[in-house]
C-alpha positions as CSV (number, residue, x, y, z in Angstrom):
1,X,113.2,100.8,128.5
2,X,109.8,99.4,128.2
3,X,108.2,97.2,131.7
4,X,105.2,94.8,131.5
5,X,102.9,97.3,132.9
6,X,104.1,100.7,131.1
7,X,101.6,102.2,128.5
8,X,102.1,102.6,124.5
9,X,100.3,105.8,123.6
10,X,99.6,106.0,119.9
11,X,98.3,109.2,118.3
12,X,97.0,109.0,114.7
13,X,96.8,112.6,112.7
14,X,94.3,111.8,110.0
15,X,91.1,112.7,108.4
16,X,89.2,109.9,108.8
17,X,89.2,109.5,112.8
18,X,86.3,106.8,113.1
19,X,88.3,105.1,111.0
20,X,91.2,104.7,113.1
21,X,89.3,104.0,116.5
22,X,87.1,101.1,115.0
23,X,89.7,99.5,113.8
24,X,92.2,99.7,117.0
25,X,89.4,98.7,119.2
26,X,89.2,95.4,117.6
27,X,90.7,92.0,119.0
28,X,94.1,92.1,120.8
29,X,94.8,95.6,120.5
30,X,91.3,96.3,121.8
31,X,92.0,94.0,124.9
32,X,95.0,95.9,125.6
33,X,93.4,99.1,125.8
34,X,90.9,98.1,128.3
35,X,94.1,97.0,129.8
36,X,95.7,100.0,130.1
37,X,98.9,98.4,128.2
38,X,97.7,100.5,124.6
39,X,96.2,104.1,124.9
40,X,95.2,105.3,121.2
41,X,94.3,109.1,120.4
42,X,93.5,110.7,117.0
43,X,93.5,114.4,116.4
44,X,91.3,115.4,113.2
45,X,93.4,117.5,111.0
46,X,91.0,119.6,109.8
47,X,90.7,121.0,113.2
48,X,93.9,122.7,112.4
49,X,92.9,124.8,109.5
50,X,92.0,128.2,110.4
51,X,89.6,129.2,107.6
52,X,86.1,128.4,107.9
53,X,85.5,125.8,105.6
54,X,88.3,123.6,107.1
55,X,90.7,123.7,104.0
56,X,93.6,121.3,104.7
57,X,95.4,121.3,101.3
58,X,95.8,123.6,97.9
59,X,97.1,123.3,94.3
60,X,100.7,122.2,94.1
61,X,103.0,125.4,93.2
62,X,104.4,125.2,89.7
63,X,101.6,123.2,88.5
64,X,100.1,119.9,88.5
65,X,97.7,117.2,89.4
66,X,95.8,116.8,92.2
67,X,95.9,118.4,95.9
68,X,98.5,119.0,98.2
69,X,98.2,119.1,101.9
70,X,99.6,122.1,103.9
71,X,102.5,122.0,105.7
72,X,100.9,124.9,108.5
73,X,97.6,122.9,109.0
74,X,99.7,119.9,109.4
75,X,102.0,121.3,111.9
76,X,99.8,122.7,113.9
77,X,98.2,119.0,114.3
78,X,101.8,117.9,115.2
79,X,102.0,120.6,117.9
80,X,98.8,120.0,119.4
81,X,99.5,116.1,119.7
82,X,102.7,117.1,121.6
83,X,100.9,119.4,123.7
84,X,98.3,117.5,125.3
85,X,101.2,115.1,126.1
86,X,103.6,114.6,129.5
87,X,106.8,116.3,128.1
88,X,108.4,113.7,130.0
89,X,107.2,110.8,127.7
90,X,109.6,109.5,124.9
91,X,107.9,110.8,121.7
92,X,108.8,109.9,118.1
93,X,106.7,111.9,115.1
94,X,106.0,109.0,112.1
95,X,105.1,110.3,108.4
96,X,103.9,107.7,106.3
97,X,105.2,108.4,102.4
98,X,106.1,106.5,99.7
99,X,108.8,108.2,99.9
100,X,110.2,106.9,103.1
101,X,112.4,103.8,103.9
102,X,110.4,100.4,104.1
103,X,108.9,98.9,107.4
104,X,110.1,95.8,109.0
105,X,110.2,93.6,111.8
106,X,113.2,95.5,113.3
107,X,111.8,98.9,112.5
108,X,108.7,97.7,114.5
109,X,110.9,96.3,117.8
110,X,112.5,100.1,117.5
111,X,109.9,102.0,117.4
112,X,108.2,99.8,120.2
113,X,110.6,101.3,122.6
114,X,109.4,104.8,122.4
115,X,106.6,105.7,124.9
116,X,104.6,107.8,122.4
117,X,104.3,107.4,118.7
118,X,102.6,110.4,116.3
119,X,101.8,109.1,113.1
120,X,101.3,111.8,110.2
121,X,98.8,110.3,107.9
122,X,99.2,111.8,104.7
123,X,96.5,112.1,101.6
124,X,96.2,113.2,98.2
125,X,99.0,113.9,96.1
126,X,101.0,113.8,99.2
127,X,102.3,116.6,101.9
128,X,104.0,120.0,101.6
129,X,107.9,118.8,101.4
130,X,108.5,121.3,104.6
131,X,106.9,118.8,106.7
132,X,109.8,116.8,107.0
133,X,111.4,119.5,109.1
134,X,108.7,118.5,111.5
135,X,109.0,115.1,111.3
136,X,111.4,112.6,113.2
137,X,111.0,109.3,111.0
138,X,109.8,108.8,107.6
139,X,108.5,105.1,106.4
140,X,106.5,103.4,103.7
141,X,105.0,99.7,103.5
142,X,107.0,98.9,100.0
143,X,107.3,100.5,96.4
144,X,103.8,101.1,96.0
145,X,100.8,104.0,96.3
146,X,97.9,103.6,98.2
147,X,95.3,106.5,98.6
148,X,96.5,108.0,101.9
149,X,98.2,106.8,105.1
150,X,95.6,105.5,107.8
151,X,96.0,102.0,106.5
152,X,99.9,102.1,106.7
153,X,99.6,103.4,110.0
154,X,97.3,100.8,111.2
155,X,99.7,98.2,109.3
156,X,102.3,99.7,111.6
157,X,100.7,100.9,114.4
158,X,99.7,96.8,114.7
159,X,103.2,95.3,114.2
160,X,104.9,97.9,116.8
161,X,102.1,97.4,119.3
162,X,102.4,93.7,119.6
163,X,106.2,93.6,120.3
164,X,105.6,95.8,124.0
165,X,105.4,93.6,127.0
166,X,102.3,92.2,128.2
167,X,100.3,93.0,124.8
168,X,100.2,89.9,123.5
169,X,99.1,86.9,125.6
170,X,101.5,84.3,125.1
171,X,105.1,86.1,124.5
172,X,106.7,83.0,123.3
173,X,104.3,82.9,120.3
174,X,106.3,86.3,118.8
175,X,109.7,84.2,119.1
176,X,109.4,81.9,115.9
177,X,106.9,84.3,113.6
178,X,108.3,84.9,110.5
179,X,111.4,87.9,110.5
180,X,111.7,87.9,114.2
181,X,115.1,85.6,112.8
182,X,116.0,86.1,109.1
183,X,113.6,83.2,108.4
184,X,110.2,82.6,107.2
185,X,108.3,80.9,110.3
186,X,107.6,77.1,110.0
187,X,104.1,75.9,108.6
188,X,101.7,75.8,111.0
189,X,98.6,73.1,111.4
190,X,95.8,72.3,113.5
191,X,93.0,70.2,113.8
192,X,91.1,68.2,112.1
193,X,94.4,65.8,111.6
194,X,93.2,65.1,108.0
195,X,91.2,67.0,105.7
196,X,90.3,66.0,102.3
197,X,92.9,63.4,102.2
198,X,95.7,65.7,103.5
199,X,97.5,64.8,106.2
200,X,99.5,66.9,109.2
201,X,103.3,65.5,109.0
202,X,103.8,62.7,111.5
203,X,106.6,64.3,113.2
204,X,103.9,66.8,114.6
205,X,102.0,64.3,116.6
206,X,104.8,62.2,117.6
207,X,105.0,64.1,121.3
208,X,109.3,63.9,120.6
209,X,109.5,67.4,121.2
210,X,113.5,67.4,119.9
211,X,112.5,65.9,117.0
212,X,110.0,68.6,116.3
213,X,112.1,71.7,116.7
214,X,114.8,70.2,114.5
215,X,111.6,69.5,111.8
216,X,110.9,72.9,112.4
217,X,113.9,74.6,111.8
218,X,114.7,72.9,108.5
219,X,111.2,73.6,107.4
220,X,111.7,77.5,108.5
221,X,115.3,77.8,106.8
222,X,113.6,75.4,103.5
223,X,110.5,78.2,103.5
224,X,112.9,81.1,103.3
225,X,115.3,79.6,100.8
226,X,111.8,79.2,98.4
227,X,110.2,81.9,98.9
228,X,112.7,85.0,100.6
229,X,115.7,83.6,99.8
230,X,117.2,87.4,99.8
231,X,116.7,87.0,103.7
232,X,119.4,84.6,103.7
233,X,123.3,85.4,104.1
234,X,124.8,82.1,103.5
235,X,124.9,80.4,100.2
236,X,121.8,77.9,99.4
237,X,121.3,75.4,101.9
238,X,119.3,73.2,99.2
239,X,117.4,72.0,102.8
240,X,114.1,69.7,102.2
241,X,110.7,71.0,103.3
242,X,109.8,68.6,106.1
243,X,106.6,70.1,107.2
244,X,104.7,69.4,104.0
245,X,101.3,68.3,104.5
246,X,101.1,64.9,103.9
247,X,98.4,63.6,100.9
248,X,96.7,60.1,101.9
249,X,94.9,58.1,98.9
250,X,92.0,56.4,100.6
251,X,92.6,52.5,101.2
């Protein structure tokens, strides 16, 4: 069980290290580093290849396109990242495939629990298939390729980092976001109150604070029925929109 002071370790197994650390440093997840709440280590692959030019994949046996990366070189990385780790610390080894079963919001609140995540970031035509002996959890971001895992990782590494405690800086803001219920979150507005004629809905500025969570949770169901209505068990609630902006002719 996770406490408000207890540290996510992330370790990213990739080929493009800088990559990784530039973009983790940035904005909340940077702050939480220099907190102590987020630790993130990456672990160059190609250190793990034993020949001298570094070679971390071959041709695929039988034939075909492209490269394939080796299952030694890329268990070796695995090893190493559980290595330099307290054996006492609640590990979980991620590959990210196209393969695997899609991310979501409740994949991300599991995997939060764990005190140390490995993610496997995979590239060219993909990984030697005996990897997955090594591996504890296989996932992908939707029926689609991209051209190697960092991003996905980051993608994930992001969602699962912001549901630990103390992470992000108001908690309540995670309670409404879209998928933490099987809705779509409410529209959102801000200042300036009108903008090119458009107008934020009354109910918003009324101060009846009631009044607006009821507005909001018609407009969150109304959302979801438009746009996901696959997220919803119950027949169509044909609800109204209520959070529309509002357009305003000039007098």
């Amino acid at each position: 069980m996770t406490t408000p002071d207890s540290t996510l370790e992330l370790t990213f197994l990739t080929l493009f290290p800088e990559a990784i650390e530039e973009m983790m440093a940035l904005s909340v997840l940077g702050r939480a580093q220099k907190k102590g709440l987020l630790k993130i280590n990456t672990i160059q692959i190609r250190d793990h290849a034993l020949d001298k030019h570094q070679t971390v994949d071959d041709t695929p046996c039988g034939g075909g396109a492209g490269q394939v990366m080796r299952v030694d070189v890329l268990h070796r990385a695995i090893e190493a990242a559980k290595s330099q780790k307290d054996a006492q610390l609640k590990t979980r080894t991620v590959l990210l495939d196209p393969a695997g079963r899609v991310f979501s919001q409740k994949t991300a609140i599991d995997l939060a629990q764990w005190d140390h995540l490995i993610f496997l970031c995979g590239r060219y035509e993909g990984v030697d298939a005996r990897i997955w002996n090594y591996i504890d959890e296989v996932w992908s971001l939707g029926d689609f390729v991209i051209t190697g895992g960092e991003l996905a990782a980051l993608v994930m590494a992001d969602a699962i980092s912001r549901m630990r405690p103390g992470i992000l800086g108001n908690e309540r803001s995670i309670e409404n976001e879209s998928h933490m219920a099987p809705l779509l979150e409410h529209h959102q507005y801000t200042r300036p109150i009108t903008y090119d004629q458009w107008h934020v809905p009354e109910v918003l500025l009324s101060g009846h604070h009631s009044n607006i969570e009821k507005a909001r949770r018609e407009d969150a169901i109304a959302r979801t029925e438009k746009y996901r209505p696959d997220l919803l068990s119950k027949p169509s609630l044909k609800t109204k929109m209520v959070l529309q902006p509002v357009y305003k002719e000039e007098s």
